[in-house]
GUKETI-269023 format. One line per field, with one value per residue (C-alpha): x, y, z; residue in one letter; residue number from 1. Coordinates in steps of 0.5 Angstrom, whole numbers, plus 500, padded with zeros to 3 digits. Layout:
BEGIN
x <- X|...;
y <- Y|...;
z <- Z|...;
aa <- A|...;
i <- NUM|...;
//
This chain:
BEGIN
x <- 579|584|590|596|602|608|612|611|614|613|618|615|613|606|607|606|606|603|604|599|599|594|594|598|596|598|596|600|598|593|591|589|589|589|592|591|598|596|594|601|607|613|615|621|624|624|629|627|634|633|629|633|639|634|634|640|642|638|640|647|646|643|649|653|649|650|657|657|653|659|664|662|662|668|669|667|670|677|676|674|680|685|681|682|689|690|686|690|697|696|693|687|683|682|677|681|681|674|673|678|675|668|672|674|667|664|669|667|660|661|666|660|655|650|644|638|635|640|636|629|631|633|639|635|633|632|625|624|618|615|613|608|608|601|597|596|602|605|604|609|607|612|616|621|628|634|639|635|630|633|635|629|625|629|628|621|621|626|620|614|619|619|612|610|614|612|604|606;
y <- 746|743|739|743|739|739|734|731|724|723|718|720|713|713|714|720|720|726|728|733|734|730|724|721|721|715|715|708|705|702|705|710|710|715|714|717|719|717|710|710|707|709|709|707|703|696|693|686|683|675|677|681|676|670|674|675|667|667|671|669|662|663|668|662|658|663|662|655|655|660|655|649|653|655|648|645|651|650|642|644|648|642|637|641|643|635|634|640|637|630|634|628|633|639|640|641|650|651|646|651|657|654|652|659|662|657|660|668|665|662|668|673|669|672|667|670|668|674|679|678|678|684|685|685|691|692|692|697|699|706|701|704|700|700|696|691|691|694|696|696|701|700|706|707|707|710|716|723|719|716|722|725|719|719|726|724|719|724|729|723|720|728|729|722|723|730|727|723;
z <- 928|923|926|925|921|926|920|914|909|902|899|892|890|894|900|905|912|917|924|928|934|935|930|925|917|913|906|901|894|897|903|907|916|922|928|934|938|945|942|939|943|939|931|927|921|920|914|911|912|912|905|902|904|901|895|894|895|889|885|886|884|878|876|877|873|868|868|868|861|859|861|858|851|852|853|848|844|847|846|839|837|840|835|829|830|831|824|820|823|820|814|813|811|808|813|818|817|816|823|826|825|827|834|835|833|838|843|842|843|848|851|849|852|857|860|858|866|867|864|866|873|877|884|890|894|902|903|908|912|917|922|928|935|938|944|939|936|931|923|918|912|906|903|898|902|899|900|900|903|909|912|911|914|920|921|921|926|931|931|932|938|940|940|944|949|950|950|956;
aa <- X|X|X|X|X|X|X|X|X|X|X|X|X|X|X|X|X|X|X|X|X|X|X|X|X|X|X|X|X|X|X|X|X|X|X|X|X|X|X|X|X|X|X|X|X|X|X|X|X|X|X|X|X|X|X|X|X|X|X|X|X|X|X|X|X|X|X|X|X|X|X|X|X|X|X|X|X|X|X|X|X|X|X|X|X|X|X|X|X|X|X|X|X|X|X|X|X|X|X|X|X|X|X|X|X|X|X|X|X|X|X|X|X|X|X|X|X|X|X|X|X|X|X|X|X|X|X|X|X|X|X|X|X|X|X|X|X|X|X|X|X|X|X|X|X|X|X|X|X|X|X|X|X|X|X|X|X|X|X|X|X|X|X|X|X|X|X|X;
i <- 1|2|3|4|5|6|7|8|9|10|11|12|13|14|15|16|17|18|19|20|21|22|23|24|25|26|27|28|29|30|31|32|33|34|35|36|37|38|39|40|41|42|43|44|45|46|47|48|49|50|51|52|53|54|55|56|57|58|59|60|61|62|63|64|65|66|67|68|69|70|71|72|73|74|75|76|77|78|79|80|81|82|83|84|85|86|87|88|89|90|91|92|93|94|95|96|97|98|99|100|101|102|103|104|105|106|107|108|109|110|111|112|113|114|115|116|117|118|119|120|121|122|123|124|125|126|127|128|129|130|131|132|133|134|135|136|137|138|139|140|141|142|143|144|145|146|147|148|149|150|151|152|153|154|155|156|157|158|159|160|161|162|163|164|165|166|167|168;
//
């Protein structure tokens, strides 16, 4: 006799997750596991905060380092502009225009420029997992956390806890 599907979660990145009124189905990228329900004390969500803070301590550095290098090019480009007004007032040199429009092109690159770390790194995303408490302690499974599949994990979980606690 074939297990009756009592819920079921896709996140549509790989990972699904069944219940029957007898086991839990789990299928990831890279594995495939089945629990039994009498074996399986509670279920929940557990959301990797402390990485994704770490993350973001990272990623915030380095956009300030980023910043820093726009900075100093407009620095040197302000610093630039003020030495070849001083040149063209003295009128020492004629020099002195074409070392202005040099200082104001190194201020427009220095306004437009983006570090290019920056684009090879991407924002920090919450780390999720459907995480299982058994005798043995407890298992986490990662799955794609967002909006739609929010509400639906947690209309999952709802139906596991309703489930256990009708088995006992």
């Amino acid at each position: 006799m074939e297990d009756e599907i009592i819920a079921e979660f896709n996140d549509n990145s790989g990972f699904n997750v069944k219940l029957t009124n007898e086991r839990i189905y789990l299928k990831s990228a890279i594995s495939e596991e089945t629990f039994a329900l009498r074996g399986v004390h509670g279920v929940g969500i557990y959301d990797d905060v402390e990485k994704l803070e770490k993350e973001l301590e990272a990623y915030n550095l380095l956009l300030k380092q980023g910043d820093v290098s726009k900075y100093v090019i407009m620095a040197l480009g302000v610093f630039s502009i003020i030495g070849s007004l001083f040149v063209i007032s003295e009128e020492q040199s004629a020099g002195g225009p074409i070392f202005l429009i040099l200082s104001l092109f190194i201020c427009y690159i220095g306004y437009n420029f983006k570090n290019p770390q920056l684009k090879k790194i991407t924002k920090p995303e919450l780390t999720s997992y459907f995480r299982l408490m058994l005798a043995g302690g407890d298992r986490k499974f990662l799955f794609n956390k967002n909006k739609e599949t929010s509400i639906r994990i947690a209309d999952f979980i709802n139906k596991v806890e309703a489930t256990l606690t009708s088995y006992k």
